[in-house]
C-alpha positions as CSV (number, residue, x, y, z in Angstrom):
1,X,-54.4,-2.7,-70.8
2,X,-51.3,-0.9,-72.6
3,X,-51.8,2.2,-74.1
4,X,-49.5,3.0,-76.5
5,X,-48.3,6.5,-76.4
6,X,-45.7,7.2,-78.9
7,X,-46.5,8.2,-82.0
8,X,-44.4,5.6,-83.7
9,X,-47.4,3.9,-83.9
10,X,-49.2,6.5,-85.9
11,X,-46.8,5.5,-88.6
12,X,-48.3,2.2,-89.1
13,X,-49.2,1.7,-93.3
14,X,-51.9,3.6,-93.9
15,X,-53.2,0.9,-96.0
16,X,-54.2,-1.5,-92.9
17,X,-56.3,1.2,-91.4
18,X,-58.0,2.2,-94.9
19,X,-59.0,-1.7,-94.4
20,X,-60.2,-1.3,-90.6
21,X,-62.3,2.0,-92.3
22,X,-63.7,-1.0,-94.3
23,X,-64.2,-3.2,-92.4
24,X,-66.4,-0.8,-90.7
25,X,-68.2,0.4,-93.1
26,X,-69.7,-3.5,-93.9
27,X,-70.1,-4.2,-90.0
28,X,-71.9,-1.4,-89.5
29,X,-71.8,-1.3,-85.8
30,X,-74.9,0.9,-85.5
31,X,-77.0,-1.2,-83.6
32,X,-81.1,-1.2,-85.4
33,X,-80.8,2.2,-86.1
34,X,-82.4,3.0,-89.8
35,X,-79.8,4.1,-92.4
36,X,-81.2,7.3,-94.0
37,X,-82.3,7.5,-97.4
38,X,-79.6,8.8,-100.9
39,X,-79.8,12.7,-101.2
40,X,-82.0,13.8,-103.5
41,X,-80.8,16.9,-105.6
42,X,-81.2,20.2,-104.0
43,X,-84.0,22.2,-105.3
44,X,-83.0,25.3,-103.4
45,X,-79.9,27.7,-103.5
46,X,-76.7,26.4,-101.0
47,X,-76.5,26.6,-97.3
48,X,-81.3,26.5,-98.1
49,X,-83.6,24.4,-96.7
50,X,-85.9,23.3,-94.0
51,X,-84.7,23.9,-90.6
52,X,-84.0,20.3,-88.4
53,X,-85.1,18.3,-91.6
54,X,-82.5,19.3,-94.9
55,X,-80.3,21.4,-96.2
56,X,-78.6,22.1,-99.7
57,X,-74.6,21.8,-100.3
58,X,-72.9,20.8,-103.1
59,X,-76.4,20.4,-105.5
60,X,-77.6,17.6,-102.8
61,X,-80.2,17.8,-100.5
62,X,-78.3,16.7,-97.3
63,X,-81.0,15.5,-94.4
64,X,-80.1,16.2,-90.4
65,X,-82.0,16.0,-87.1
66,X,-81.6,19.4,-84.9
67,X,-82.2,19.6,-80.8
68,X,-82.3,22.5,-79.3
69,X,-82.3,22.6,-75.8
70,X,-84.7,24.5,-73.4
71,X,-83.3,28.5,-72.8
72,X,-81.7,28.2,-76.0
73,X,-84.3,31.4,-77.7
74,X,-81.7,33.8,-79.5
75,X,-81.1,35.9,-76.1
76,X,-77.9,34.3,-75.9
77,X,-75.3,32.7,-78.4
78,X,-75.7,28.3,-77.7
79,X,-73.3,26.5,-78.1
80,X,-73.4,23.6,-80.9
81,X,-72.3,19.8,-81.1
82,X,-72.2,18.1,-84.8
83,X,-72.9,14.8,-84.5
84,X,-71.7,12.1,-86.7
85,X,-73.4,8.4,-86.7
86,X,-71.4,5.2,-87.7
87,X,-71.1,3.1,-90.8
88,X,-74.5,2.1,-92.1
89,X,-76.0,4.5,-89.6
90,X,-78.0,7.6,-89.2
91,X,-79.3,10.8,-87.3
92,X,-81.1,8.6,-84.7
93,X,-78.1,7.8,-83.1
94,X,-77.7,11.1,-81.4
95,X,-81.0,10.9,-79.6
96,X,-80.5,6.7,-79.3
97,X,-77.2,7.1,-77.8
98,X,-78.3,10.0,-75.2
99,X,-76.3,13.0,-76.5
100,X,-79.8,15.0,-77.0
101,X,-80.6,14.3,-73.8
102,X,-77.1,15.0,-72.0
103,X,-77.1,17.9,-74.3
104,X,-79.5,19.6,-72.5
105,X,-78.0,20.0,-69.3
106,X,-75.1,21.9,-70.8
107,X,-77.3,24.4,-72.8
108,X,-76.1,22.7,-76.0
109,X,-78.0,22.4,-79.7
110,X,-77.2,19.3,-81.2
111,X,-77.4,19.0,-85.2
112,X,-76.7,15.3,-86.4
113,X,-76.7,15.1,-90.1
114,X,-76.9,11.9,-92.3
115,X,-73.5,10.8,-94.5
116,X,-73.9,10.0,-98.0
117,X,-74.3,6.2,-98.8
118,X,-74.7,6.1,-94.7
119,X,-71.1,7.0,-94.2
120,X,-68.3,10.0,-94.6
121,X,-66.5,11.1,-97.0
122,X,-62.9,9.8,-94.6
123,X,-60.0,10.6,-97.1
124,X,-59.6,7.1,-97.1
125,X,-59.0,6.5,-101.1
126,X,-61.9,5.1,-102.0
127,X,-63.0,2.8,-98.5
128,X,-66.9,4.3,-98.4
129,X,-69.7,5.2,-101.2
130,X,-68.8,9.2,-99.9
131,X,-64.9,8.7,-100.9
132,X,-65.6,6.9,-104.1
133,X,-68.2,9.7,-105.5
134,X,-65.6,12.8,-104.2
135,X,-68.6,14.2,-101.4
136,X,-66.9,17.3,-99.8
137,X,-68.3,17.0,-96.2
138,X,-65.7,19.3,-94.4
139,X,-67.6,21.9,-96.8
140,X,-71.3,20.4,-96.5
141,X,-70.3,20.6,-92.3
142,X,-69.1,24.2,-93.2
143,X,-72.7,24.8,-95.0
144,X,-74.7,23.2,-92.3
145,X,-73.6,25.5,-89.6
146,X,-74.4,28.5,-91.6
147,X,-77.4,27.4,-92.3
148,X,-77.8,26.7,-88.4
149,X,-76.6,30.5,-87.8
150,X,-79.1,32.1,-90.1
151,X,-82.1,30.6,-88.3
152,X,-80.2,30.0,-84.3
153,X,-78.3,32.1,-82.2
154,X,-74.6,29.9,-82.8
155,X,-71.6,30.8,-80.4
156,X,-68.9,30.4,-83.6
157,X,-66.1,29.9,-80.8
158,X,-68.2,26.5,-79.3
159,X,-68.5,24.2,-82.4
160,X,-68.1,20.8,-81.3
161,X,-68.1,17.1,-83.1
162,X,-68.6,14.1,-81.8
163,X,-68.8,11.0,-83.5
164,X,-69.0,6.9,-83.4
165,X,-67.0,4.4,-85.6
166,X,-66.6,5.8,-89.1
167,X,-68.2,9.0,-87.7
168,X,-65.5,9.3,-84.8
169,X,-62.6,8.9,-87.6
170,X,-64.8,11.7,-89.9
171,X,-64.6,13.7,-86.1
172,X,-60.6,13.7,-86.2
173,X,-60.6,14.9,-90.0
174,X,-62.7,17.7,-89.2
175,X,-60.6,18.8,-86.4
176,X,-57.7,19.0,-88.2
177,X,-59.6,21.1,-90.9
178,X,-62.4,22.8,-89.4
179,X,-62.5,25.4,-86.6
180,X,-63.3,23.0,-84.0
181,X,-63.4,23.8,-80.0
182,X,-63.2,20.4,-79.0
183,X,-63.5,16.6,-80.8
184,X,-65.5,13.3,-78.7
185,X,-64.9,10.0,-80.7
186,X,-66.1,6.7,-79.9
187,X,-64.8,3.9,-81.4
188,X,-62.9,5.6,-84.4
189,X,-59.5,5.8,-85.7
190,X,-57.8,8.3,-87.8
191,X,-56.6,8.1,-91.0
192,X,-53.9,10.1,-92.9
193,X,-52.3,11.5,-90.2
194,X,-49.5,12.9,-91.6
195,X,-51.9,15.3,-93.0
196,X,-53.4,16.5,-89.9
197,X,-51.7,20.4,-89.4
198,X,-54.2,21.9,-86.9
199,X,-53.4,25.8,-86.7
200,X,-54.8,25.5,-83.1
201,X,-55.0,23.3,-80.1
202,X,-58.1,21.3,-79.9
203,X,-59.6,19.2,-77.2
204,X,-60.0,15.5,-77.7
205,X,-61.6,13.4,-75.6
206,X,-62.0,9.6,-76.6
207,X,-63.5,6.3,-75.9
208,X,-62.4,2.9,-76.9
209,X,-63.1,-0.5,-75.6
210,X,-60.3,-2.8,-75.5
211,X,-62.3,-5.5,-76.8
212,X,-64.0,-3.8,-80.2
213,X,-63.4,-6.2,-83.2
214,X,-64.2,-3.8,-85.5
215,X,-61.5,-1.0,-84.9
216,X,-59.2,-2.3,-82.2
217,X,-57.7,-0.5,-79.6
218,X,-54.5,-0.4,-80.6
219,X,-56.0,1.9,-83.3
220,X,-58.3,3.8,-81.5
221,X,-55.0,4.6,-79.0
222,X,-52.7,6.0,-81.4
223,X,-54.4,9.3,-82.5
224,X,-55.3,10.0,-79.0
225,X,-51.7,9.7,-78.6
226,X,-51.0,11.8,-81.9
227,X,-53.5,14.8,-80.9
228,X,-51.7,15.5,-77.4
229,X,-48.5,15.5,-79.5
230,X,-50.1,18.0,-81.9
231,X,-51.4,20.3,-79.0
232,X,-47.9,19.9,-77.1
233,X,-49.3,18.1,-74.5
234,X,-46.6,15.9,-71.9
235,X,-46.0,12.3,-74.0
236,X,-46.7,9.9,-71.2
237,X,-50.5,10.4,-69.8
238,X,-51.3,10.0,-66.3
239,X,-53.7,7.1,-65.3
240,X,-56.6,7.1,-63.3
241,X,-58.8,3.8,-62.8
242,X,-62.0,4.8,-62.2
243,X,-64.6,3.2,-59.9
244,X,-66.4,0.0,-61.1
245,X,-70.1,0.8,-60.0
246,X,-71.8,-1.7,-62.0
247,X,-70.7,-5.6,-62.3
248,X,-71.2,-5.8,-66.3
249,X,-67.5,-6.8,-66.8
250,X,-66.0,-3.8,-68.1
251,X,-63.5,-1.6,-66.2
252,X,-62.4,2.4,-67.3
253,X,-59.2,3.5,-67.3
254,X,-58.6,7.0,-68.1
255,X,-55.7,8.7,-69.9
256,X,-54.9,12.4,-69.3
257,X,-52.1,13.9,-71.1
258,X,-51.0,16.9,-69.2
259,X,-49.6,20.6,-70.1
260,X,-51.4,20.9,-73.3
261,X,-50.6,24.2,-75.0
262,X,-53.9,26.6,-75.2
263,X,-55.5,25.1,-72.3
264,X,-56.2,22.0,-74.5
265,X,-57.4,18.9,-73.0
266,X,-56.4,15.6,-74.1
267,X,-58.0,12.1,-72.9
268,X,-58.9,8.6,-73.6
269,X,-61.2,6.3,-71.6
270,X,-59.3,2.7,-71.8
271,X,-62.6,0.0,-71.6
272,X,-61.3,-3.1,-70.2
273,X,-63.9,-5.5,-72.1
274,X,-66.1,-2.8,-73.7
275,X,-66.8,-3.8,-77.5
276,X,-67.7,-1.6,-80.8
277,X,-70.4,0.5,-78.8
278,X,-71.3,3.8,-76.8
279,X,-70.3,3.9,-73.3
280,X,-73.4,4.2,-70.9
281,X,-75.5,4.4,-73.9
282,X,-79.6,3.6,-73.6
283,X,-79.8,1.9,-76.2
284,X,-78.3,-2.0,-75.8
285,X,-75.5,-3.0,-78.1
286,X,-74.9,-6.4,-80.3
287,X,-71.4,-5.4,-80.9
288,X,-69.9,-6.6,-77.5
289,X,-69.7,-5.4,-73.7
290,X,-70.9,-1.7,-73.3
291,X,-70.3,-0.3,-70.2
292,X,-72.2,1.3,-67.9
293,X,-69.8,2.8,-65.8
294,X,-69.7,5.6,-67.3
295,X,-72.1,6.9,-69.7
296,X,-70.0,8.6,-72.9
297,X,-72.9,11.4,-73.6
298,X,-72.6,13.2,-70.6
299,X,-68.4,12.9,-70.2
300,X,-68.3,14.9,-73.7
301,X,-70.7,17.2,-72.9
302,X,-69.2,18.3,-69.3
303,X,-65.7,18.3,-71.3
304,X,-67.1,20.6,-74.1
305,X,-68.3,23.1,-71.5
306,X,-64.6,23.3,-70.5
307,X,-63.5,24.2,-73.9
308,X,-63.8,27.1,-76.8
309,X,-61.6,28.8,-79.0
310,X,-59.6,31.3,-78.0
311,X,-59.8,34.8,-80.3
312,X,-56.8,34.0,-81.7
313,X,-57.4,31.1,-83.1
314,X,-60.9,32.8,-84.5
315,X,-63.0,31.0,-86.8
């Protein structure tokens, strides 16, 4: 499989990939996961609400599922991981696709809210119900970890997203306008990327499969491609195949572009076969071959650990 590094491909109408946004958004993708419910309208002041179940921003009341992991009791500042599901999705994918459970081992809380209409708002000119009715998620993101740092001990310097499909290309609009340590997408693309002007380097690390109808590879490539330039990373990655421990009839390649400024990191995982899906996840996908040569959950959560801001870059 070719990855295409140069970011002559990022320059491809933005018009095709509002449609792959689209086309997501009626696939879904999301496995049997339960979409959540419309927002009702907040009854409480902004940034209120029940801790792990809702919170208000922007007059709605904006539901989410919270983990906190074992030693995580406000002696310490925890690191945090916003996790965003796919088209037609919700919270449960967090916990369906492991990320609670890999979450754990590095200490992290994990806060996985539910999009409007099941989706993001993506910037995308109308492509999901969040676009179309103007939904300011960057600031409902901003609100929800507020609202976490009120109630939990938050290290502001370790704020992380990670996200599938539509959630994955909400992940690479946040990072270039949010105070993000570090980015993990699955599956997504990004969209407008001539507007992406990070005032920082941030670590990406991503995950396509090379057989995903639903956003191809070719466009889950090019923005991994596009981050390493934005963090002055080398333009050609190194390539490492890794082993092949289980005969399910996927391979990984992965990407590393070296010499990132900041002590950024910048990588893809290249599935030879692997569909519209989590890597390694527990729960089994309909949307092609998943792989379980490497399970996507704990790879972002060991590359997070590596990451935070630096003070400069502040919050």
């Amino acid at each position: 499989m070719e990855l295409e590094s140069g970011l002559g491909g990022t320059r491809r109408t933005r018009a095709a990939i509002a449609t792959v946004a689209l086309t997501a958004l009626l696939a879904g993708g999301c496995g049997s996961e339960t979409p959540a419910a419309p927002p009702s309208p907040a009854t409480v002041a902004e940034g209120e609400g029940v801790l792990g179940e809702w919170v208000s921003s922007g007059g709605l009341q904006r539901t989410y599922a919270l983990h906190v992991p074992p030693g995580c009791d406000g002696s310490r500042p925890c690191p945090l991981i916003l996790a965003f599901h796919g088209a037609g999705g919700s919270h449960q994918f967090a916990q369906n696709d492991g990320l609670f459970r890999a979450a754990d081992r590095g200490g992290f809380v994990v806060a996985a809210p539910d999009g409007v209409g099941g989706d993001w708002a993506l910037r995308c000119g109308g492509c999901t119900l969040a676009d179309q009715l103007g939904i300011d998620d960057v600031h409902f993101v901003d609100t929800l970890v507020s609202h976490l740092s009120r109630h939990l001990s938050i290290d502001r310097s370790r704020i992380y997203a990670a996200g599938r499909s539509d959630g994955g290309t909400f992940t690479y609009r946040l990072a270039c306008e949010y105070p993000l340590a570090g980015a993990g997408v699955v599956a997504g693309t990004m969209l407008n990327p001539q507007l992406c002007r990070p005032s920082r380097a941030v670590s990406v690390i991503a995950f396509h499969g090379s057989a995903d109808t639903v956003i191809p590879f070719f466009q889950g490539s090019v923005p991994v491609a596009q981050w390493a330039d934005l963090d002055g990373c080398a333009p050609t990655p190194t390539l490492t195949p890794l082993p092949d421990p289980v005969d399910d009839g996927t391979r990984v390649t992965r990407y590393d572009y070296p010499g990132c400024r900041e002590g950024a990191e910048v990588s893809l995982f290249a599935i030879e076969g692997g569909g519209h899906n989590w890597p390694g996840s527990p729960t089994p996908s309909s949307a092609g071959r998943q792989t379980r040569d490497i399970e996507a959950s704990e790879e972002m959560v060991d590359f997070f650990a590596r990451h935070a801001l630096s003070a400069t870059n502040g919050n």
